[in-house]
N, C-alpha and C positions, 0 to 999 in steps of 0.2 A: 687156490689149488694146493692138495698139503705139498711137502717136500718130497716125500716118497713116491708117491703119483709123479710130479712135475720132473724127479732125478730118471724117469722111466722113461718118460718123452725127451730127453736129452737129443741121443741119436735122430731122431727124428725133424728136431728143429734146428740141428747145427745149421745145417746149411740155410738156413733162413732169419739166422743171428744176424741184428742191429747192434752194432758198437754202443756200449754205453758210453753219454758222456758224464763225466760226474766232479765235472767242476762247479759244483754249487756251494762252495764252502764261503765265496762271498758275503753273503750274508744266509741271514733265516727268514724270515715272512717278509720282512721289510716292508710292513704293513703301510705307514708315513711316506714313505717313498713311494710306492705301487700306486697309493691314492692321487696325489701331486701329479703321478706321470700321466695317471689317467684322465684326470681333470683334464693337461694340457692337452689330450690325445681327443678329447671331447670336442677342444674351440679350433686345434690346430688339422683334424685329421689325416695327421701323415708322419710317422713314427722317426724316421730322418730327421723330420722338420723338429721332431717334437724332443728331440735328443740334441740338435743343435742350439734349440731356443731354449735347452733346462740345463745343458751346458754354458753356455753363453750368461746367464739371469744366476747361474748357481742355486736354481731354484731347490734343490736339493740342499743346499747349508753345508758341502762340504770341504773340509778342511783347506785341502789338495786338490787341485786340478785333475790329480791320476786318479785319487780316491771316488771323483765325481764320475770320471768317464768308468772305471770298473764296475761302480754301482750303475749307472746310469744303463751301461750293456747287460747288464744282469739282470735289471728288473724290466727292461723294455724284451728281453729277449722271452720271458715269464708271460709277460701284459698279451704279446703280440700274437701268441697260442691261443686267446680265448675269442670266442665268437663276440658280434656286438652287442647281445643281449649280457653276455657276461659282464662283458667290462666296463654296462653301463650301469651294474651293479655297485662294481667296485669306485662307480663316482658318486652315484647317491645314496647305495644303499646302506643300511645301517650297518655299526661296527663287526656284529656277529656275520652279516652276510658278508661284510667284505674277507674277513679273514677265510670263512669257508671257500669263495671264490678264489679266492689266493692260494688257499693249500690247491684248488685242482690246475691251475697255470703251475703252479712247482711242478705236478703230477706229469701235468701234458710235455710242459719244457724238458724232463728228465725221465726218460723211460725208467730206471732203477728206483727212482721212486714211488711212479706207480705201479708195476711191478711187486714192489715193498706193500706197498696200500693195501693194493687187492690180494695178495699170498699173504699175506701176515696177518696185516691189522683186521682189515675186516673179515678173515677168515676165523683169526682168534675170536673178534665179536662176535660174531655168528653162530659160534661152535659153544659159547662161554669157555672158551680154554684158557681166561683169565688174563692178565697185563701184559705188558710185553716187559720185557728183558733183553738186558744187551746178549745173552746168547742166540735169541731172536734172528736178531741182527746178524749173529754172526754165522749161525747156520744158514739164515741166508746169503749171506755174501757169499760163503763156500761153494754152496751148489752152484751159484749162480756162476762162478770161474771154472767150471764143467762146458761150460759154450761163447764165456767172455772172457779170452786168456788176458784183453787188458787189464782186468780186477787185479791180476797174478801180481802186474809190473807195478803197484802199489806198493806205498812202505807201509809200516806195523803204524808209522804217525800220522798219515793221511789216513788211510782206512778208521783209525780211529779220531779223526776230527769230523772226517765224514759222515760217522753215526753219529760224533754230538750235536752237529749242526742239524740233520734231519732229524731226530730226535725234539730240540729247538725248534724247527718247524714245526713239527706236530702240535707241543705244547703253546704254541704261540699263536697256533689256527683253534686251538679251543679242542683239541680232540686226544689230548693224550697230560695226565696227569702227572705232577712232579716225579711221586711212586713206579709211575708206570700204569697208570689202571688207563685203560681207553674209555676216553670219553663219548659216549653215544651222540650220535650226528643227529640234531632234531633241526631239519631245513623250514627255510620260511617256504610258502605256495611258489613266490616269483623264484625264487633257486631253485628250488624241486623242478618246475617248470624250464628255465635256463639250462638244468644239466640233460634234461629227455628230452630237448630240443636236439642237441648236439650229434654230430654226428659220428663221434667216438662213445664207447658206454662210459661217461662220465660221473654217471651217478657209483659205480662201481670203486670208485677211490674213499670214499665214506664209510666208516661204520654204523652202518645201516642200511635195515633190509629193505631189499628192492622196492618191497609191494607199501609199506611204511613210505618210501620217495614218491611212488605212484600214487597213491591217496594223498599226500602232501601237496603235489600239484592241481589236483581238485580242487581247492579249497578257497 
């Protein structure tokens, strides 16, 4: 939706604002990890379980005890968004699927990012209105503190760690170039299939057109 349209509907959806949360500066894809939790979450099925036994094994390789439990909350809280067709992606399926799979659990975990996804990225794709830019970014942020005074109470140094990590996410899901140029979403059948399953519009967080995702699952 552009900005001018969406700053129009303001009034209209205040009262139906959801608090962002937007502690995701943890990490970015955390592609290695996601995989690992999901594997255990395959033999273990029970996410508790599965965060006590990757704590406990240090299955994760991290330094620190706090560093594991941080990570370990962050990517289980990601993993546990996605349906079980997704996330049995993220155990077998190949490198490219898994990272696409992982940018939409970011999505789902953090309404600002998807949010970002669908206003921005795949609006810019869609329109060719060319790469994204950190004033992208920041004209979104602005509007978006019109009906999320939390954004307000942000410093100038998290707001800006926060676009470089999602940023990082992007380029680390395969969808956004060092430049900035957005890279176009070509899903495999099984993901195509996985997101129009779902019962959020998930295919909607991709740069790429609907009817493109729709033929994709045919195949």
């Amino acid at each position: 939706m552009p900005l001018k349209l969406e700053k129009k509907q303001t009034a209209n959806r205040r009262v139906m604002r959801t608090e962002y949360v937007m502690a995701f500066t943890a990490g970015a894809l955390l592609h290695r990890e996601s995989v690992r939790l999901a594997e255990l979450h395959s033999s273990l099925g029970d996410w508790p379980v599965v965060r006590d036994k990757a704590l406990h094994t240090n299955v994760l390789q991290s330094k620190t005890r706090n560093t594991a439990k941080r990570v370990l909350r962050e990517v289980i809280s990601r993993l546990s968004t996605l349906t079980a067709e997704q996330l049995m992606i993220v155990v077998d399926g190949d490198t490219e699927e898994q990272k696409y799979v992982l940018w939409l659990a970011i999505c789902k975990r953090y309404s600002f990012i998807w949010d970002f996804a669908v206003e921005i990225v795949r609006e810019r794709y869609l329109t060719l209105s060319g790469g994204l830019t950190r004033s992208d970014y920041d004209s979104f942020f602005n509007v978006k503190t019109l009906w999320h005074p939390e954004l307000e109470a942000l410093s100038p140094s998290t707001r800006e760690k926060l676009r470089q990590t999602l940023f990082k996410m992007m380029r680390e899901a395969g969808l956004l170039e060092q430049d900035g140029t957005i890279i176009p979403a070509f899903l495999s059948p099984r993901v195509a299939r996985a997101l129009l399953s779902d019962s959020v519009d998930a295919a909607s967080v991709y740069p790429a057109a609907g009817a493109d995702i729709r033929k994709w699952a045919t195949l």
